[in-house]
C-alpha positions in Angstrom: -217.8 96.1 54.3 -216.7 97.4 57.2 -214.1 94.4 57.8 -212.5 94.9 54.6 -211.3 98.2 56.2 -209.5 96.7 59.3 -206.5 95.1 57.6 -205.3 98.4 56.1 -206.2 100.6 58.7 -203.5 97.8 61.0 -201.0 98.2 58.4 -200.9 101.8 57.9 -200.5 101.9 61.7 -197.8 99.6 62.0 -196.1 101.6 58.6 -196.6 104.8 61.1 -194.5 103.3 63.5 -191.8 101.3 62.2 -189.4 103.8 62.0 -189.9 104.9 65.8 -189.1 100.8 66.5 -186.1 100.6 64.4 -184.7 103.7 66.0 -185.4 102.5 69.6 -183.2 99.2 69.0 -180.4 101.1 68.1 -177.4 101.0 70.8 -174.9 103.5 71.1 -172.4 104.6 73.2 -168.0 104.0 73.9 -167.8 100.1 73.8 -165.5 97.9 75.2 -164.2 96.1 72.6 -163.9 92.1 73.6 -162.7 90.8 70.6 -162.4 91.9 66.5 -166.2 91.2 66.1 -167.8 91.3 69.8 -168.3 94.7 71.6 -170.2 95.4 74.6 -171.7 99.0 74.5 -173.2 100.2 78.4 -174.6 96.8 79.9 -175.3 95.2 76.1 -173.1 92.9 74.4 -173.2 92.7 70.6 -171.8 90.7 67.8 -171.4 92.1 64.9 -173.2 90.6 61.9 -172.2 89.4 58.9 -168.3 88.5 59.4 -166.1 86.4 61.8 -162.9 87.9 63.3 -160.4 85.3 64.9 -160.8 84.4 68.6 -158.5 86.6 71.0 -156.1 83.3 71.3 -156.2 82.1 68.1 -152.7 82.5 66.5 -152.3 83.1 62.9 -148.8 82.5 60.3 -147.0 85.9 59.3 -145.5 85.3 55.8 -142.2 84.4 57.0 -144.0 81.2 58.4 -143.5 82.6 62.3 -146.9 82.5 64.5 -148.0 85.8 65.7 -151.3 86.8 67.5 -153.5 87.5 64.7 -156.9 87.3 67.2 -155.5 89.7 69.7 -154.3 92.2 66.7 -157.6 92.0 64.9 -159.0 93.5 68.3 -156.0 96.2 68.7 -156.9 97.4 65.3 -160.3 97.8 65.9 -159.5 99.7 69.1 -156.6 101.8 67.5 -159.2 102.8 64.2 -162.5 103.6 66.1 -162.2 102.3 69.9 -163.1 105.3 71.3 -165.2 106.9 69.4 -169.2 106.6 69.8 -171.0 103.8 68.0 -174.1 103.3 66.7 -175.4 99.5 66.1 -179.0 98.8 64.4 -179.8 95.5 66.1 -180.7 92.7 63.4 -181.9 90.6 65.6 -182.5 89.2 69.3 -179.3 87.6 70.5 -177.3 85.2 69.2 -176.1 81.3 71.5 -174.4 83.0 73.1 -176.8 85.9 74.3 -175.1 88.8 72.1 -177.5 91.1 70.0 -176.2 91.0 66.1 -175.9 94.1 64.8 -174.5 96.4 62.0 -172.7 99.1 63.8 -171.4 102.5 62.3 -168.7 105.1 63.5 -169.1 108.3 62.1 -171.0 107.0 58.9 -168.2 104.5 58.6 -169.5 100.7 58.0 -167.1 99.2 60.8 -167.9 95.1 59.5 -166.8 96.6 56.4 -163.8 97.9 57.4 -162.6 95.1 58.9 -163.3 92.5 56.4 -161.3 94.9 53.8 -158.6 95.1 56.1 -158.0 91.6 56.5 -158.7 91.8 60.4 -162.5 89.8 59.9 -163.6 87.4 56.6 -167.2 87.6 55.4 -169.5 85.2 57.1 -171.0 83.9 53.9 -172.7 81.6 55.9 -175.1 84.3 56.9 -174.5 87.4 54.6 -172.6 88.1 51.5 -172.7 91.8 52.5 -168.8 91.7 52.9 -167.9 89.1 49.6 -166.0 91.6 47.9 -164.0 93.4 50.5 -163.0 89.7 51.1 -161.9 89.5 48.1 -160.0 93.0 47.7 -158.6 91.9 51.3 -157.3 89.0 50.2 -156.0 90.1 46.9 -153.9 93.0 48.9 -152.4 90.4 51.4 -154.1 92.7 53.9 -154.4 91.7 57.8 -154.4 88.1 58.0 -153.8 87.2 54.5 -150.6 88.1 54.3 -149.6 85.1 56.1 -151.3 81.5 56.4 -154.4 80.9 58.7 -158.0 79.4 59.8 -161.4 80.6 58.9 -162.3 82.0 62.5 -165.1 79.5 62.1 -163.2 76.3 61.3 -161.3 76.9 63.5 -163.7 76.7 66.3 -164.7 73.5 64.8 -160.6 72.8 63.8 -159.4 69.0 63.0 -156.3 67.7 60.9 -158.4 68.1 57.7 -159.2 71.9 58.5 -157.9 74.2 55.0 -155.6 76.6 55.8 -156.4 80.1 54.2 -153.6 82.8 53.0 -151.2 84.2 50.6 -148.3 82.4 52.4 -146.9 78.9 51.3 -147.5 77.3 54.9 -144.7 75.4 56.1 -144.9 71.1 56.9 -145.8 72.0 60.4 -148.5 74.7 60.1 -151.3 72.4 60.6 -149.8 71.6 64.4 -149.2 75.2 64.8 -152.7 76.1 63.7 -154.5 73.6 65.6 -152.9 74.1 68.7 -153.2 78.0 68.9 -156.4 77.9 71.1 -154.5 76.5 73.7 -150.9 75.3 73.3 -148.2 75.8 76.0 -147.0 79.1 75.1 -149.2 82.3 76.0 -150.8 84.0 72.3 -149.4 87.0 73.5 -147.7 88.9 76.9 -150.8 89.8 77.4 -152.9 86.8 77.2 -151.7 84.8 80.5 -155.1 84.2 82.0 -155.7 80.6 82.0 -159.7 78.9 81.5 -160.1 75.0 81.9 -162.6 73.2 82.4 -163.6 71.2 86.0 -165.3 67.7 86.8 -169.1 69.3 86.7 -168.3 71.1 83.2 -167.6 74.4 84.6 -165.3 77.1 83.8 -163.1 78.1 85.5 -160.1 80.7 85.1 -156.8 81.0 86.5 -154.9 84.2 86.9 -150.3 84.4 87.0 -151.4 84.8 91.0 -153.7 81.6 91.1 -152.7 78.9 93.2 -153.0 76.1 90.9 -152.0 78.1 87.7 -148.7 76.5 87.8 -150.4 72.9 87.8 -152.5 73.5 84.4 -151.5 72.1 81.4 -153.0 74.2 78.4 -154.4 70.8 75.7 -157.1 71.4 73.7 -158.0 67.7 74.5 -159.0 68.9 77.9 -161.0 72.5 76.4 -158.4 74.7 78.0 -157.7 78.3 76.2 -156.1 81.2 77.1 -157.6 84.7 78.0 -156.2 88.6 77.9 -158.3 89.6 80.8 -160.8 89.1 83.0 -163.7 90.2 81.2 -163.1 88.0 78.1 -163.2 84.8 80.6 -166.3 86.0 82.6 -168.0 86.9 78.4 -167.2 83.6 77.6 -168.9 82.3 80.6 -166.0 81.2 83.2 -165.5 82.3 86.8 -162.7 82.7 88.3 -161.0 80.0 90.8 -161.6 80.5 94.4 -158.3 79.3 95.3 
């Protein structure tokens, strides 16, 4: 009889203390903001759950059918709205591949996955949540942020191949398929301030090159050879290159 007991006594323990546990995974603080939907708050580095923001080099279609930086402004706009204000992120779980804590993160009461998705800067990850479906939707139907133009699912295109859709209010033009694919790493810089250069050496490391390198020059930015370009330092080192020694 006594057994029977044990079971709920454990439960209504671990009720008591549930709250206290979801309040200690919490992360707050300033973050840096690496790209539209990866921060890094004190020593922690989060994604942000339930959407996908284009990569810091991917390059997006305005509607005039010209490429613009859509990656690097999805992070911009983040920093302008709530950059550097305090955040607060309930963890959802562990880490993610690549060792970042997915979270949902709040400024001010303010649902910041939520804002971006509606602003067209981030698209619901419906592969993992349909929290965001409908600001999707209301983002796309206002030509907001990325959808004004002509682009790639931030997660196509990290998969991207001649057969890839291309998203957007914009009639692309014949060529936007050779734009869009060769964005992560095409000759010309996504933006001024973009110029660091990451490639990939003979052992499968990488490595990144600065303007002041001494073989920056020398490398030839192909996606065929899993080159891409960086807007500082600390996006190449997050994305887990080093920089040259030479």
């Amino acid at each position: 009889m006594r057994m029977k007991f044990l079971p709920a006594i454990a439960l209504l323990f671990i009720s008591a203390f549930l709250p206290a546990l979801a309040q200690a995974a919490d992360i707050t603080g300033v973050p840096k903001i690496r790209e539209g939907d990866s921060i890094q708050i004190g020593s922690t580095r989060i994604r942000l759950g339930g959407i996908d923001a284009p990569s810091v080099d991917q390059l997006c279609l305005n509607n005039s059918g010209e490429r613009w930086a859509c990656g690097v402004a999805a992070r911009e706009e983040l920093t302008k709205h709530v950059g550097d204000k305090s955040w607060t992120c309930h963890q959802r779980q562990a880490a993610d591949r690549r060792g970042r804590v997915v979270a949902h993160c709040e400024v001010d009461g303010e649902d910041i996955q939520k804002w971006l998705v509606a602003s067209g800067w981030a698209l619901s990850y419906a592969r993992f949540s349909h929290d965001y479906d409908s600001d999707e939707k209301a983002a796309r139907e206002a030509k907001a942020g990325m959808w004004q133009g002509a682009f790639i699912a931030p997660w196509d295109w990290r998969v991207r191949n001649k057969k890839t859709t291309i998203l957007g209010a914009a009639k692309p033009p014949p060529n936007a398929h050779a734009i869009l694919l060769a964005s992560a790493s095409g000759s010309v810089a996504p933006s001024p301030d973009c110029t660091i250069k990451g490639n990939v050496n003979g052992s499968g490391e990488c490595i990144y090159h600065t303007p002041a390198s001494r073989w920056y020059a020398q490398i030839k930015m192909t996606i065929s050879k899993g080159t891409r370009w960086f807007c500082s330092k600390e996006d190449a080192e997050a994305a887990g290159c080093r920089e040259t020694r030479r």
